[in-house]
Each structure stands twice: as structure tokens, then as C-alpha cells.
C-alpha positions in Angstrom: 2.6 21.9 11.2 2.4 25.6 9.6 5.4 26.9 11.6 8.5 24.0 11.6 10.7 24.1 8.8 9.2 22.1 6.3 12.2 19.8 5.1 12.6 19.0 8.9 9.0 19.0 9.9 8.9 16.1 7.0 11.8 13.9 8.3 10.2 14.1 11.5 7.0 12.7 10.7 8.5 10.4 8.0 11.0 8.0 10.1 8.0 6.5 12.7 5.9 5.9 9.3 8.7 5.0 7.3 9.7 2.3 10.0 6.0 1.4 10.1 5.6 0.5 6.6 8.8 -1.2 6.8 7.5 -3.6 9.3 4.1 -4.2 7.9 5.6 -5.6 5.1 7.4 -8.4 7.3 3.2 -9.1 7.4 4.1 -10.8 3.8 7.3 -10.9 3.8 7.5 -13.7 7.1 5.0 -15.1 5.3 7.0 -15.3 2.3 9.8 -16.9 3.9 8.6 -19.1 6.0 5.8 -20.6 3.9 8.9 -20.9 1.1 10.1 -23.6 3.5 7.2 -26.1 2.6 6.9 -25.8 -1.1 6.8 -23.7 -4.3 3.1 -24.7 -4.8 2.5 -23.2 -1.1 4.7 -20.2 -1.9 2.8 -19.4 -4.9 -0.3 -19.5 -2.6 0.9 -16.7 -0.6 1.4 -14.8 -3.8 -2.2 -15.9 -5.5 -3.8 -14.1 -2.0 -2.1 -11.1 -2.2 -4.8 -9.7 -4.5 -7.0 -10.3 -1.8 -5.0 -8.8 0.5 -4.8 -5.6 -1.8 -9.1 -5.4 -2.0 -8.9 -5.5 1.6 -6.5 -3.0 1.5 -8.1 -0.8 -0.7 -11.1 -0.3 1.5 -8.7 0.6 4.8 -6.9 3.3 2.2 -9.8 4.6 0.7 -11.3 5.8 4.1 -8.5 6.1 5.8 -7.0 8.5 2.9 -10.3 9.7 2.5 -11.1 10.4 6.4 -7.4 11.5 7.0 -6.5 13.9 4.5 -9.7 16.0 5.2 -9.1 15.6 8.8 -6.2 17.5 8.3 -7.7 20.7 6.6 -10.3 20.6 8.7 -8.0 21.1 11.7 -5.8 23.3 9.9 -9.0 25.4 9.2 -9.5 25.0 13.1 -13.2 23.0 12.4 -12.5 19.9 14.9 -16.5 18.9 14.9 -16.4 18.3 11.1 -12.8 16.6 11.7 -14.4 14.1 14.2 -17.1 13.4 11.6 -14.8 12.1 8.7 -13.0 10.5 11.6 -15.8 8.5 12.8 -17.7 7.8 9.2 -14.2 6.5 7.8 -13.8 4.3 10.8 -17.3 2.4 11.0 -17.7 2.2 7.3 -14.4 0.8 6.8 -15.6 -2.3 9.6 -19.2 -2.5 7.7 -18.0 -2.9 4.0 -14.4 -5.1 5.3 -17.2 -7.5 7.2 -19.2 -7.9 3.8 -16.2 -8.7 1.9 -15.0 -11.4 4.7 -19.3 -12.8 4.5 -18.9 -12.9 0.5 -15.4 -14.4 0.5 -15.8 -17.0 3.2 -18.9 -17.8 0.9 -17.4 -18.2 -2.5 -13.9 -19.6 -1.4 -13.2 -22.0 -3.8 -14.5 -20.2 -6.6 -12.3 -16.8 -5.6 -9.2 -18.7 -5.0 -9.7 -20.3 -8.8 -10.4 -16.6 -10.1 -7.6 -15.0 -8.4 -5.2 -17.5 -10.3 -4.8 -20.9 -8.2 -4.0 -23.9 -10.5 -4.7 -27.2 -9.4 -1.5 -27.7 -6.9 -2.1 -23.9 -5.6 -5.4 -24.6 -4.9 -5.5 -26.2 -1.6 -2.5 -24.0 -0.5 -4.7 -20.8 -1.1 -7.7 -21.4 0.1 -6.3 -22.8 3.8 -4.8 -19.2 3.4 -7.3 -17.2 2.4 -9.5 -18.6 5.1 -7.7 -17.1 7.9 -7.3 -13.4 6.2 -11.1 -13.1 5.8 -11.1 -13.7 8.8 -9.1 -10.7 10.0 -10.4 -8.6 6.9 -12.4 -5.9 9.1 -9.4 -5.4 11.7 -7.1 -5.5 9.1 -9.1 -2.3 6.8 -10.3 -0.7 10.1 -6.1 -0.8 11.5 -5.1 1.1 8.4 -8.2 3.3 8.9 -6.8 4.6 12.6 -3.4 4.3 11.1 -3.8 6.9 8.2 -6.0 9.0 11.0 -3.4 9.3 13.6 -0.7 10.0 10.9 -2.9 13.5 9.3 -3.1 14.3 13.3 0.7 14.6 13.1 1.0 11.6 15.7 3.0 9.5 13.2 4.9 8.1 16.1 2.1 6.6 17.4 0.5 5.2 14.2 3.6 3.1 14.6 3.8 1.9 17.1 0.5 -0.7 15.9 1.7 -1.7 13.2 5.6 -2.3 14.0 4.1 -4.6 17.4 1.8 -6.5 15.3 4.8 -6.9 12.3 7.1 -8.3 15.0 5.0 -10.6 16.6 3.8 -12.1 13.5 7.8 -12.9 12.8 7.8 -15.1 16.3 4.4 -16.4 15.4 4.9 -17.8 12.2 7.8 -20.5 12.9 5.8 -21.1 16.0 2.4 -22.2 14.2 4.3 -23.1 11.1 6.3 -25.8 11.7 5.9 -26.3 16.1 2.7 -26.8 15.9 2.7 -28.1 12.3 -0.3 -26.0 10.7 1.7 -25.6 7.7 0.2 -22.6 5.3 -2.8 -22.3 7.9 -0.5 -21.2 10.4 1.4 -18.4 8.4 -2.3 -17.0 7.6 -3.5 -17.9 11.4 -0.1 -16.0 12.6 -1.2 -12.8 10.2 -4.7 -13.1 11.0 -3.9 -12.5 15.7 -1.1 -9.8 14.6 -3.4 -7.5 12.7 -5.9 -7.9 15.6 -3.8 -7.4 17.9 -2.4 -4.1 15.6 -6.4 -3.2 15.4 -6.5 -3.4 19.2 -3.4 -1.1 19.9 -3.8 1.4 17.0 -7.5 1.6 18.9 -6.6 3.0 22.2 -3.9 5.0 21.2 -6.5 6.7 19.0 -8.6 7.3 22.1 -6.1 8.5 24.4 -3.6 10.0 22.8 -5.3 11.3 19.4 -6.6 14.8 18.7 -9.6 13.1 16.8 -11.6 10.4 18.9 -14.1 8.3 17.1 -17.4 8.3 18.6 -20.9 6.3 17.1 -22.8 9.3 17.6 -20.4 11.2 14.9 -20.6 8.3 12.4 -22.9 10.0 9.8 -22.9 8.7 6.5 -24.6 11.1 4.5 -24.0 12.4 1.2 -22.0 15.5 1.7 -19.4 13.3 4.4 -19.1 10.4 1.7 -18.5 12.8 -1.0 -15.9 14.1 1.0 -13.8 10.9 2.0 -14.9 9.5 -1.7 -12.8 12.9 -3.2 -9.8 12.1 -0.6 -9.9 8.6 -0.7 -10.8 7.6 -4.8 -7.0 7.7 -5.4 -5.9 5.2 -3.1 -9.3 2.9 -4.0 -8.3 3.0 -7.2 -4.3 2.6 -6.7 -5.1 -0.3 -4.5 -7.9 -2.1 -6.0 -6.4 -1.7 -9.7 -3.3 -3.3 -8.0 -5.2 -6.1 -7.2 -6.6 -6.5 -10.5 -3.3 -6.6 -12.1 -2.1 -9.2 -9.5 -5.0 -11.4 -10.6 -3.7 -10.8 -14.1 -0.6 -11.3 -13.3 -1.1 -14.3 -11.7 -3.2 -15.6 -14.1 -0.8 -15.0 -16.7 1.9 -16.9 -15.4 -0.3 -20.0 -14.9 0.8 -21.4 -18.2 4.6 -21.4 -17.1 3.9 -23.4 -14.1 4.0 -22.6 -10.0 7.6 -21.7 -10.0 6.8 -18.6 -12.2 4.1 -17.4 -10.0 5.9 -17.8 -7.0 8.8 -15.8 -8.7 6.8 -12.9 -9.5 5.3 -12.8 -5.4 8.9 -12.8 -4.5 9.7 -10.1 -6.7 6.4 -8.5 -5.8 7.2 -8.6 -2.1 10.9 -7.0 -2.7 9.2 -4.3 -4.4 6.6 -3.4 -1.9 9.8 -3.6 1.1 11.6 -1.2 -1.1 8.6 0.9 -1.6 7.4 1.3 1.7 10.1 3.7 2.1 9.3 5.7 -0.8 5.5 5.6 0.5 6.4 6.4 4.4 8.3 9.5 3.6 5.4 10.4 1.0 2.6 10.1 4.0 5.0 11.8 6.2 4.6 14.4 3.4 0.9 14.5 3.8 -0.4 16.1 6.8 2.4 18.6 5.9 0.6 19.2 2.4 -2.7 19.3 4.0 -2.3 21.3 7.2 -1.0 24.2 4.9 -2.8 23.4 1.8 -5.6 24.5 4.0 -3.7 27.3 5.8 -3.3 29.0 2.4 0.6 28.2 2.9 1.2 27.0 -0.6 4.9 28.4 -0.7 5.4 25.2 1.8 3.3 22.8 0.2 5.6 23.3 -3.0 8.8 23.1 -1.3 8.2 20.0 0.6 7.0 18.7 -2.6 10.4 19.2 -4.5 12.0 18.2 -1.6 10.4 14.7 -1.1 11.0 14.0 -4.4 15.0 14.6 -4.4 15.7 12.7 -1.4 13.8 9.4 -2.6 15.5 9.3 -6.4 18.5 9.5 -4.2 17.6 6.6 -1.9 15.8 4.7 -4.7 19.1 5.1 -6.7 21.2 3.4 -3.9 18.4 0.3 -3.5 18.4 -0.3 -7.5 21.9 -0.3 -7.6 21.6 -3.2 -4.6 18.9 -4.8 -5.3 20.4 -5.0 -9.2 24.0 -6.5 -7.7 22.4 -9.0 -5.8 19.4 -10.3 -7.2 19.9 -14.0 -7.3 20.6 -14.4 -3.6 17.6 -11.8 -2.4 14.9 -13.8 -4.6 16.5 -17.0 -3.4 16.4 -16.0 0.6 12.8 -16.5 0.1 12.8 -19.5 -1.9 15.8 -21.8 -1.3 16.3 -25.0 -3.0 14.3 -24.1 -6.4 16.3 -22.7 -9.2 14.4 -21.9 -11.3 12.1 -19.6 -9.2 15.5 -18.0 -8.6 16.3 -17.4 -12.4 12.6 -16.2 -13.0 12.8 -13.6 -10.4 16.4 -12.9 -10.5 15.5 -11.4 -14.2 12.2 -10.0 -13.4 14.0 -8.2 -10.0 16.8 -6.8 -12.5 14.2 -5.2 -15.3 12.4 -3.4 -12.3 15.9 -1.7 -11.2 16.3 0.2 -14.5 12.9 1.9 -13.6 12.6 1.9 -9.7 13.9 5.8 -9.2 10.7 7.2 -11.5 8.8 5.9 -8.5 10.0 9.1 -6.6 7.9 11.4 -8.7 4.6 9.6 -9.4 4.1 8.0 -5.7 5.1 12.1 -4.3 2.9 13.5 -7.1 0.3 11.1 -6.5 0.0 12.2 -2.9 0.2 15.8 -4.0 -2.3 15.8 -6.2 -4.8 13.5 -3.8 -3.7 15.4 -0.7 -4.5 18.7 -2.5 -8.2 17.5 -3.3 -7.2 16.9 -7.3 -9.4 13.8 -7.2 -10.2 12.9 -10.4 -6.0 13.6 -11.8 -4.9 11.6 -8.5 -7.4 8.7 -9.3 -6.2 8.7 -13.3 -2.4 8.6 -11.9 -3.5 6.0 -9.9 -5.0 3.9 -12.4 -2.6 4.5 -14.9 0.5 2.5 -13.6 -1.4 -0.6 -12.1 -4.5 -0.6 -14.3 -4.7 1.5 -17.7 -1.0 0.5 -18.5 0.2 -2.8 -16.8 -2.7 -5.0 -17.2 -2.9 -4.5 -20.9 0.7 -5.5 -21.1 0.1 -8.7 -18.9 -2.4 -9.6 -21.2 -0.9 -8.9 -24.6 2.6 -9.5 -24.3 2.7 -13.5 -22.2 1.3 -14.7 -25.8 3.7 -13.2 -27.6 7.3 -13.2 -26.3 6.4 -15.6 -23.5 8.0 -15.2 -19.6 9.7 -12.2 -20.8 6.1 -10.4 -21.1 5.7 -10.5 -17.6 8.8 -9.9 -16.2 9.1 -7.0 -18.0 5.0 -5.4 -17.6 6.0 -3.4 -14.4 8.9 -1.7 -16.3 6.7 -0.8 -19.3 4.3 0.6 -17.2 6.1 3.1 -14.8 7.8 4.2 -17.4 4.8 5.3 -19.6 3.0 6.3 -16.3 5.7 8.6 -15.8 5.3 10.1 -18.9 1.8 10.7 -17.8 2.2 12.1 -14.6 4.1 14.9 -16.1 1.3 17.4 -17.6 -0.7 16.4 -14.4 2.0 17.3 -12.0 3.1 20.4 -13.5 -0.6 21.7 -13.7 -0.4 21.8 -9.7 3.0 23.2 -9.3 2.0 26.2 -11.9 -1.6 26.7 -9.5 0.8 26.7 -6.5 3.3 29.5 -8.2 0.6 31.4 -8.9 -1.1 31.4 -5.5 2.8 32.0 -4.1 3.2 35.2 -6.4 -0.6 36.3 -5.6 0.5 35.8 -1.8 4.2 37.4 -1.5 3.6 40.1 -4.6 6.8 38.7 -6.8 
């Protein structure tokens, strides 16, 4: 970690995760598909639970982030007891607050699927969905909780090989409950619901046997000073995913006045994004245990440079997939919704907008991770806030009313590139701290 060259140290740890995130997208993206083949209605349904999906999300990221990026300058500093300790507390607390959100959702079902923007034709649809995901809410936060663990070790490889076995059965499972045994949506969410499991179960024993950090009960202490210290590594990514969530609900609810085939345009759309983002994001976490480990080495000189060079090679490749996903827009939107053109014509502009400003992703995703990797809470929690939250929800809400379909198809835009503008004054400030320690360090 402190001695490979950094730019193929990087690569190394970015292809397993990369191909990870790649296939725990096909969680949604089967979905997607295959639910597309009943109905729009039941297509939008898929979309309204996605912000679900994200608050479960959020708690597996916020103390798997939390857990994980301490973990790794704890080990770089050589102090594997307090490593075990975030390990463990990250883990069980994940499992305790997951369980209470699958108790209260289960609970208020109808009500939730209402808030989170079902209309009347949704309705059903989402909550036959949503019943199955609470269900697999606690093994779905605690499998991204091991996952972000293994990946700080530097055993990327292996935090993949969960995920990727769970992504690709839930591909055979989904025809199979779908339409075999005719469950319709149930079985899309049912097919989800024994993948992640099944993920949870893998990503377990591979954290016991193979990873340098076991979780133990006896280490689980949830005291002040250890849920400070996940709540400073993990706030970012709570408040990245949860504020995405919001704006999906707002989203969502937004589009309710131009009828199901607008909301299941913007879940398509939504879905392509997070495919094409999960490649920007992989080679970002592959990033992180890089940033850490010599963040807390005192190795800043590397810490910059794998910075700078993360963020040149994804404008590159985000510059290739915009220039794609911009040619053929039409026919990607309509692979998941065939036979309904005007779901295709909604996304098919909305998809187009989102190319103009997909290569700024490069710098605030890699900044983002700097900054939260680097223990810069509170400017990693703004960034985070600031594209899905301070900046796009606003938009949803103000500009539907005013300009109509066009207000939403053009939100996520508007807000990267103002978020953008903010990350700039936040980056920077790092990257001067880093010179500085760099020039203190070598002399020049």
C-alpha cells in the first residue's frame, strides 16, 4: 500500500471493485428489464422503491465508509485492535438500525409507498415490491458494510467476489420467478431479496477467513469516541445517499402529474446513470485504501498524485460513455421499456441533457472521496449534499411548475454543474494542505 506505484497500485485495486459495482447494479438493472416486460405502471414501481433502496443504502455506506476508511489508518498506523473495533461496531450496528428500518417499513407500507411517490396504478406494483426488500434490508446494509471493510483491507478481489455471485444469480432468478412461476413484480423483489442474502452470506466468510480484520461481538463497542469516529468517516456517504433518496422521492413525486410513463422514464434514465457511474465510483474506492493507508503513513506526496491521476483517467472514460450513451439514447432507454413510446421519448431527452454534464462527475465523486477519505467530514458531507440535496431538489420542486417535463429532465444537469462549481474552493483547500505537507516533507 505505501510502497507499489501508486497509479498501478490503483488499477489493481480498482478492476475487482469496478467489476463489482458493475454487477450490483444488474441488482436494478434485471429488475428493470424484466419487470418492464409486465407494464409501465409496474416499471414505475421499481423506480418509486429505489428511494428505499438508497435509505437502506445509506446505512450500509455510512458504516461501512465510516468503519472502513478508519480501518485503513488505523492499520497503516500499525493499531489492528482499534481496526477490529470500527470493524466490529460498523458491522453489528449496520444489522441493528437496517432491522429497525425493515420493523418500521413493513409497518407503515402503504403509507411509505404513497409518500415515496406511488399514484394510484403504482400503488399495488410497489408495495408487492417493497415488501420483499425490507425483508432483505439488514443483509443488504450489513453486505455493503463487509464489502467497504474488505476493500480498505486492500482485498478488493475478494469484496467482489459477493457481490458479482449475488448480481448473477439474481439475472437467472428473475425470469425464473417472474414469469415461470408467474409472481410477477413479487418475484423480481423475491429474486433481489435471496441474491443479497446469499451476497451477505459469502462476503461473511470471506471476511473471516481471508480478511486482515475479523469481526468479533466482544469488539462491538459502541461508545462515543468509536461512533464519532465512523460518524466523521461515514457522514459523507449518509448524507450522499440519504439526500439521494430524498431527491428520488421528489423526483418521483414530481413527475406524478405527467403520468406513469414519466416516472418510469426517469428510473430508466436513473438506472443508466448509476451503470455508468459505478465505474467512476469503483475506480474512486479503489482510490481509497490508497488515500488512507498513506494519508496515515504521512505519504501525502502519494495521496496527491493518485488523486490527479483518478481524476484524468475517468473524464477520459466518462467522455467515451457520454459520447455513447448521447448517440444511442433511444434504443438504451427503450431496451428496458419496449413497446411504450413515450417512456422512450421522455428518457431519450432526459438521457441526452445528462451527457453534456456526465465528465464533471470525475472531479466531485474523486474529490468527494478525497476529502472524506482524508477525515474532511464536514466539506465531504456539504459536497455531498450539495449535488443530490442543496441543489437538485430545489430544482425538482421549482422548475416542474414552471416549464413542465423539461424541469425534470433537466434537474440533474443543473445540479452537477453548480455542484461543480462548488467543489472547487473545497478541493483546492486539500490539495494546497497536501503541497504544503509535501514541501515541509522533501524540503522544495
Amino acid at each position: 500500500m505505501t510502497e507499489t506505484p501508486v497509479k498501478r497500485l490503483i488499477l489493481t485495486l480498482s478492476v475487482p471493485t469496478v467489476i463489482s459495482n458493475l454487477i450490483s447494479t444488474l441488482y436494478n438493472a434485471a429488475d428493470t428489464f424484466f419487470v418492464g416486460q409486465i407494464s409501465t405502471s409496474a416499471s414505475a414501481a421499481v423506480g418509486v422503491a429505489l428511494s428505499l433502496q438508497a435509505i437502506i443504502q445509506a446505512i450500509g455506506f455510512f458504516f461501512g465508509q465510516g468503519s472502513g476508511n478508519n480501518m485503513s489508518r488505523r492499520l497503516g498506523a500499525h493499531d489492528e485492535k482499534a481496526a477490529e473495533e470500527l470493524a466490529s461496531t460498523g458491522f453489528f450496528s449496520s444489522l441493528i438500525l437496517s432491522s429497525l428500518v425493515t420493523i418500521l417499513g413493513l409497518i407503515f407500507l402503504r403509507p411509505m409507498s404513497v409518500f415515496l411517490g406511488s399514484s394510484e396504478t403504482i400503488l399495488p406494483y410497489a408495495m408487492d415490491y417493497m415488501f420483499w426488500i425490507l425483508l432483505a434490508a439488514p443483509f443488504m446494509a450489513a453486505s455493503l458494510v463487509l464489502n467497504n471493510q474488505l476493500r480498505f483491507e486492500g482485498n478488493s478481489f475478494y469484496s467482489m467476489i459477493g457481490l458479482t455471485t449475488g448480481g448473477i444469480l439474481n439475472l437467472f432468478l428473475d425470469p425464473l420467478f417472474i414469469f415461470v412461476f408467474n409472481m410477477g413484480i413479487s418475484g423480481a423483489a423475491l429474486a433481489t431479496a435471496i441474491s443479497q442474502v446469499i451476497s451477505f452470506v459469502i462476503l461473511f466468510v470471506l471476511s473471516e477467513r481471508i480478511g486482515t480484520v475479523r469481526i468479533r461481538p466482544r469488539s462491538f463497542k459502541p461508545s462515543l469516541k468509536i461512533i464519532g469516529t465512523i460518524t466523521n468517516g461515514g457522514l459523507p456517504s449518509l448524507c450522499r445517499q440519504s439526500v439521494a433518496s430524498v431527491a428520488m422521492i421528489a423526483l418521483n413525486n414530481a413527475a406524478l402529474p405527467f403520468g406513469d410513463a414519466a416516472i418510469a422514464a426517469m428510473a430508466i434514465v436513473n438506472k443508466i446513470g448509476n451503470f455508468t457511474n459505478s465505474i467512476l465510483i469503483g475506480v474512486g474506492q479503489g482510490y481509497q485504501p490508497v488515500c488512507g493507508y498513506n494519508y496515515g503513513a504521512g505519504l501525502y506526496k502519494r495521496v496527491k498524485e493518485g488523486f490527479w491521476f483518478c481524476v484524468k483517467l475517468m473524464s477520459i472514460v466518462l467522455l467515451v460513455l457520454a459520447v455513447i450513451e448521447f448517440i444511442w439514447a433511444s434504443p438504451i432507454v427503450g431496451f428496458f421499456r419496449k413497446g411504450d413510446p413515450e417512456v422512450i421519448e421522455i428518457g431519450n431527452i432526459a438521457l441526452r441533457l445528462r451527457c453534456f454534464t456526465l465528465i464533471l462527475s470525475s472531479w466531485l465523486i474523486i474529490s468527494n472521496m478525497l476529502l472524506q477519505t482524508t477525515g474532511k467530514m464536514w466539506r465531504a458531507s456539504i459536497l455531498g449534499f450539495a449535488r443530490q440535496g442543496i441543489i437538485l431538489i430545489p430544482i425538482v420542486l421549482i422548475l416542474p411548475p414552471l416549464i413542465g417535463i423539461w424541469g425534470i429532465q433537466i434537474a440533474q444537469p443543473l445540479a452537477d454543474i453548480v455542484s461543480f462549481i462548488i467543489s472547487i474552493p473545497m478541493t483546492t483547500g486539500i490539495l494546497k494542505e497536501l503541497n504544503e505537507e509535501v514541501r515541509q516533507e522533501t524540503g522544495f
